[in-house]
C-alpha positions in Angstrom: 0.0 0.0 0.0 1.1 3.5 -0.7 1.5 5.4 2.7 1.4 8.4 1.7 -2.1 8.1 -0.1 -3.4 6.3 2.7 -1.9 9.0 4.8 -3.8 12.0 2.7 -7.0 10.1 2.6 -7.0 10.2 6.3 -6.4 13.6 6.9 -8.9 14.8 4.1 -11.6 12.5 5.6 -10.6 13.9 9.2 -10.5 17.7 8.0 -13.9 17.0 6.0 -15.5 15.9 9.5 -13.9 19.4 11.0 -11.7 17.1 13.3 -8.3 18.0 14.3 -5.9 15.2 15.2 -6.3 15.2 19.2 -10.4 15.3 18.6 -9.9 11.9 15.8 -7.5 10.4 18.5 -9.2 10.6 21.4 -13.0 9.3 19.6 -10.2 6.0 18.3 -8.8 5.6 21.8 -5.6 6.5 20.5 -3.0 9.7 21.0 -2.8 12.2 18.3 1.1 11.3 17.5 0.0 8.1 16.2 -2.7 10.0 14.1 0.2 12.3 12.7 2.3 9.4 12.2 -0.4 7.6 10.1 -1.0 11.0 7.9 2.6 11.8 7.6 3.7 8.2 6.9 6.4 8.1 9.5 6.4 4.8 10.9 9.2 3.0 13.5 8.0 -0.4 13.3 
């Protein structure tokens, strides 16, 4: 998969719904640096 399609997808469809990273985080149960990491593509793994 292309990261940084998937990454852009995400952020449109979160900036379409008005959220900001910390708002989409915290409805996923998750913190907003993973959210930037997914919509930037930066990954450690």
């Amino acid at each position: 998969m292309d990261q940084e399609k998937i990454g852009n997808f995400i952020a449109s469809c979160r900036k379409e719904q008005g959220l900001t990273q910390a708002a989409l985080a915290e409805k996923l149960g998750i913190t907003d640096r993973a959210i930037s990491k997914w919509e930037t593509g930066v990954s450690h793994s």
